[in-house]
Every structure is written in structure tokens, then in C-alpha cells.
N, C-alpha and C positions, 0 to 999 in steps of 0.2 A: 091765412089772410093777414096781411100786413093790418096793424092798427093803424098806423100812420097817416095811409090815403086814405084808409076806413075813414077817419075822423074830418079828413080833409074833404071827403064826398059828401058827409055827412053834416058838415058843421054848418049851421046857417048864417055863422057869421061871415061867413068865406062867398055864399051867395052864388055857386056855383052851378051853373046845368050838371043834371048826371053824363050826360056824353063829353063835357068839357073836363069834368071831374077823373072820367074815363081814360081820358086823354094825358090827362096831368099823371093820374097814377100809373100806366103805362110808361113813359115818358124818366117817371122816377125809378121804374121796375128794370130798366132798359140800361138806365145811366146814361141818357140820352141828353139832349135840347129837345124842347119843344120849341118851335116858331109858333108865329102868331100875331095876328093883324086883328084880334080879338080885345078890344080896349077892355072893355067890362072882365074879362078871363085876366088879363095881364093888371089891372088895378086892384081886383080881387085875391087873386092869388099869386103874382109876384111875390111879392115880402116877404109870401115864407118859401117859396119856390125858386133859389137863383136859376134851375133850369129853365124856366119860360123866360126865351130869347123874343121881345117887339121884333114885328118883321121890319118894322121901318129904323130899327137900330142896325142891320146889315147892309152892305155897300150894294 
């Protein structure tokens, strides 16, 4: 288990659902983007996350 997302599912400053949390560490396991129209996911955990792409920053 990565500590990484661990911390990031886990840490309440981040404020995250478990299934968003899910999502994000997926997403980092993958090497992926995450999209997302999820404001509360994307204010949350942007910052430390550059792969959460806002859906409404694509054309």
C-alpha cells in the first residue's frame, strides 16, 4: 500500500469522501488525469494533486 494516497484518504485536512479519495489514488496509481466537475474534490485536493484536471478547464 502506497503511503502516499494512504495519507491522502486519510488525512482530514484534505476533507475528502472515501470514494473521491478512491478515485484520486487510482488516478495517481495509473499516471493518469483525473477530470472532474467536483468543486469541493478539486479545492480540496488540487494543490497537492496537479493530476485533477476542472472539467470546465477543457475546451
Amino acid at each position: 500500500m502506497n503511503p502516499c494516497w494512504l495519507a491522502r484518504w486519510t488525512s482530514p485536512r484534505k476533507r475528502g469522501g472515501l470514494y473521491d479519495c478512491l478515485y484520486v489514488a487510482l488516478a495517481e496509481r495509473e499516471g493518469c488525469e483525473l477530470v472532474t466537475d467536483d468543486q469541493k474534490l478539486i479545492a480540496n485536493l488540487k494543490p497537492s494533486c496537479a493530476f485533477i484536471v476542472p472539467l470546465m478547464s477543457l475546451p
